[in-house]
C-alpha positions in Angstrom: 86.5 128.1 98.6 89.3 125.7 97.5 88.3 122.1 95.7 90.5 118.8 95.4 91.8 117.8 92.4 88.8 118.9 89.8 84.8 119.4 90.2 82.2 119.0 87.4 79.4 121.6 88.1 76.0 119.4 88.7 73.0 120.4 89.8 72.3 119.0 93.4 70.4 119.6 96.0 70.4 118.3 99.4 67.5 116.5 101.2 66.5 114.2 104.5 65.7 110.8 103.8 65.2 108.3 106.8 67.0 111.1 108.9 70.3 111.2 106.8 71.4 113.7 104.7 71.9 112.5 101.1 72.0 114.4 97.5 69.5 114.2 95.0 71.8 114.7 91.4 69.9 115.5 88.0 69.3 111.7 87.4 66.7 111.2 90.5 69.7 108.9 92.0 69.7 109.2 95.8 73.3 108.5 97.3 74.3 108.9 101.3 76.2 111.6 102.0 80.0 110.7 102.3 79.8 108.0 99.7 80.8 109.2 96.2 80.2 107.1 93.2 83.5 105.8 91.7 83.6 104.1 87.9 86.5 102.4 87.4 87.4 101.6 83.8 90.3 99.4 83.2 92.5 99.8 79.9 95.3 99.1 77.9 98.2 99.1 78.1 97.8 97.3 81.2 101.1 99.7 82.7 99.4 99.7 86.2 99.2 98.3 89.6 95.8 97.1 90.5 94.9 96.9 94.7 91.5 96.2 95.1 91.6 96.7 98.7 91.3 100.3 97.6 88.4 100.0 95.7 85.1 100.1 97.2 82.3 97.9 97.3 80.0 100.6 95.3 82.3 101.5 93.1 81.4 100.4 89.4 84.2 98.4 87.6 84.2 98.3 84.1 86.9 96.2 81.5 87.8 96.8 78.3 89.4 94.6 75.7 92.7 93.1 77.0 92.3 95.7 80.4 89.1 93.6 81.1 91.2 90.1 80.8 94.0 91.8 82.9 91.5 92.7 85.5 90.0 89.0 85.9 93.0 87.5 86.3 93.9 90.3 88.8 91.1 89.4 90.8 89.1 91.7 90.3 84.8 90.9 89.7 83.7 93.4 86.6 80.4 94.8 86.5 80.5 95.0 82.9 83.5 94.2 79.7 83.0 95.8 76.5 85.1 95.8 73.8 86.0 93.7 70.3 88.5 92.1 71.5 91.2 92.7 69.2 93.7 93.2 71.7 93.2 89.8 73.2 94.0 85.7 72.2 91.2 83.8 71.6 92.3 81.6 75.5 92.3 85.0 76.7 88.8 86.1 75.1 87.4 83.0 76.3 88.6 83.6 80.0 86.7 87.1 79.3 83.5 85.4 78.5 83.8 82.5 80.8 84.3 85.4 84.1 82.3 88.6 82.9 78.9 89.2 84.9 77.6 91.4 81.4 79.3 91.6 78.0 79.0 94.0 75.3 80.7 92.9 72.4 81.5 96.0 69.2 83.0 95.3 65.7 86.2 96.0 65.0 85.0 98.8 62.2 82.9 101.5 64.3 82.7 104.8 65.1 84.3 105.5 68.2 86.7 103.8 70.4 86.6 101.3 73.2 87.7 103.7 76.0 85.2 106.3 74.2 82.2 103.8 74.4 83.3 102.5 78.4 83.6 106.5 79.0 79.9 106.6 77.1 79.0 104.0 79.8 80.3 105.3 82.6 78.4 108.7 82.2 75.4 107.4 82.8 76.1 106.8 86.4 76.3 110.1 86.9 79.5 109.3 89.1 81.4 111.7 91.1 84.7 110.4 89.2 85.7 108.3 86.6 89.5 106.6 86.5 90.9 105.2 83.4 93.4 102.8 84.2 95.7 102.8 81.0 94.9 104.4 78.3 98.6 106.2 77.9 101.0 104.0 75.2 102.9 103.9 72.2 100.1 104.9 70.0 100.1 108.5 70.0 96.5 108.5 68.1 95.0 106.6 70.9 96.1 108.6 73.8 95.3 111.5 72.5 92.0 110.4 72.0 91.5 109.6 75.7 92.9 112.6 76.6 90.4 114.2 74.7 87.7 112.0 76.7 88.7 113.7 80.2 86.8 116.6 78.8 83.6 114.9 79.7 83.3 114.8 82.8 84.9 114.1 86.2 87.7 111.9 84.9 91.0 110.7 85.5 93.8 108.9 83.5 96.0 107.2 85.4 99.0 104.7 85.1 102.3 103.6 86.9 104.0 106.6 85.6 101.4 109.4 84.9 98.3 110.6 86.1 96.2 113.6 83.9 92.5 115.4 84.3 91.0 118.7 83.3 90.2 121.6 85.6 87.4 123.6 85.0 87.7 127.4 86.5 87.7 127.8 90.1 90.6 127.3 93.1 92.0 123.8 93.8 94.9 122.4 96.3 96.5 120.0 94.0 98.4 116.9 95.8 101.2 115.6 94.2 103.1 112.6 94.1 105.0 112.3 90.8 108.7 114.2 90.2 106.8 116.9 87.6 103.5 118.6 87.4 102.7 120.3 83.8 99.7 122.3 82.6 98.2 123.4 79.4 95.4 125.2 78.3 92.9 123.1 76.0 90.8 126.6 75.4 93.1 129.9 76.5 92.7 129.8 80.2 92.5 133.5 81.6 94.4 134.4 85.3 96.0 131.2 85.8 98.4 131.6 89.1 100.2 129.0 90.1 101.6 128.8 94.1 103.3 126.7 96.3 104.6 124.7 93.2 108.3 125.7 92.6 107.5 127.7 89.7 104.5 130.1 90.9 103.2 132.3 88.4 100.4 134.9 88.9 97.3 136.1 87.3 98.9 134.3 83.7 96.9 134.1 80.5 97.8 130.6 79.0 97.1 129.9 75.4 96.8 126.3 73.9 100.3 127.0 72.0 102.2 127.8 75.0 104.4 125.8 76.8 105.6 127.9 79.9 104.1 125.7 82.0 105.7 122.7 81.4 107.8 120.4 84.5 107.0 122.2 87.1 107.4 119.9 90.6 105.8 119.9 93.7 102.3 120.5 95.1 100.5 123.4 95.7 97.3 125.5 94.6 95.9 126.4 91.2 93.4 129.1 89.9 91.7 130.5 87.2 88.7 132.6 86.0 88.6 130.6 82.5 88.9 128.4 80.0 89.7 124.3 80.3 93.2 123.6 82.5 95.1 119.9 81.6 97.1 118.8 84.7 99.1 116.0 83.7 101.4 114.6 86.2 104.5 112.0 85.3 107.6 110.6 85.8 111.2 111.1 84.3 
């Protein structure tokens, strides 16, 4: 059986409620089949588009910091904003404030990060995916530390110019839209093959330090008996 882009093993069951089929997840939360949870988390740097008509009206949209203010003034209604606010003016903080439904504010000295504690938040929904919108910039330490957060769960990190997840093992048909597709093993990844993209490989054991993988282009399917596979997608 082949799986789209990357799957988080859950315990689920199925059940009839009211004559529709639905799934019962490990929370006790009853969703209708069909209608997958989204939690949207929007970041900084703000290098992405935002098009609400794409978003739907369950999905849960959380801002952070300066992604939050970028978000209101896109248009779009947040369910929650958390952050302390170092990344934005004290007009812009006050637009924040003035347009946020909830607001979690953090000191600037604390133990995690921002994305880390919206991630944190975004977990509890038990959601079928979670998309970072930003979260990729200048600071090396900071994206590194998000990428690092696509290790919990069903997550996504995308921008303009790069899109990244994990794969956990199993067979997936990977669409593709950027000009490169890369992979690289976060724990050694055993009988990784690799076809349809314009490098195929078969039945390879990748380790953490090795970078065959690296620009490959195109779209095609990807399998593995183990370990933890990054996918990170991107432009020139």
């Amino acid at each position: 059986m082949t799986r789209q882009r990357h799957f988080v093993k859950r315990p689920v069951r199925l059940c009839l409620l009211q004559g529709r089929m639905c799934l019962v997840r490990k929370t006790g939360k009853q969703r209708w089949d069909g209608c997958a949870m989204v939690v949207r988390i929007f970041a900084s740097p703000t290098d992405y588009t935002l098009d609400a008509s794409r978003f739907s009206k369950d999905d849960v949209l959380i801002g952070v910091d300066y992604g939050a203010y970028y978000a209101l003034k896109s248009g779009i209604d947040l369910d929650l904003v958390l952050g302390d606010f170092d990344s934005t003016s004290s007009e812009e903080t006050t637009f924040v404030k003035a347009h946020a439904r909830v607001i979690k504010n953090f000191s600037t000295e604390k133990d995690s990060t921002d994305s880390a504690l919206a991630v944190k938040e975004a977990l509890r929904y038990d959601a079928d995916e979670i998309i970072i919108y930003g979260g990729i910039g200048n600071r090396f330490d900071h994206s590194f530390a998000n990428m690092m957060l696509l290790k919990l769960g069903p997550i996504t990190c995308v921008t303009d110019s790069a899109e990244m997840f994990m794969l956990d093992p199993g067979i997936y048909d990977l669409h593709n839209d950027f000009p490169y597709i890369s992979f690289f093993a976060i724990e050694p990844v055993k009988r990784l093959s690799l076809r349809g993209f314009k490098f195929d490989l078969e039945a390879y054991d990748l380790d953490v330090d090795d970078p065959l993988c690296i620009s490959n282009q195109g779209a095609g399917r990807v399998q593995f008996d183990r370990g933890l596979l990054l996918v990170i997608k991107s432009q020139d």
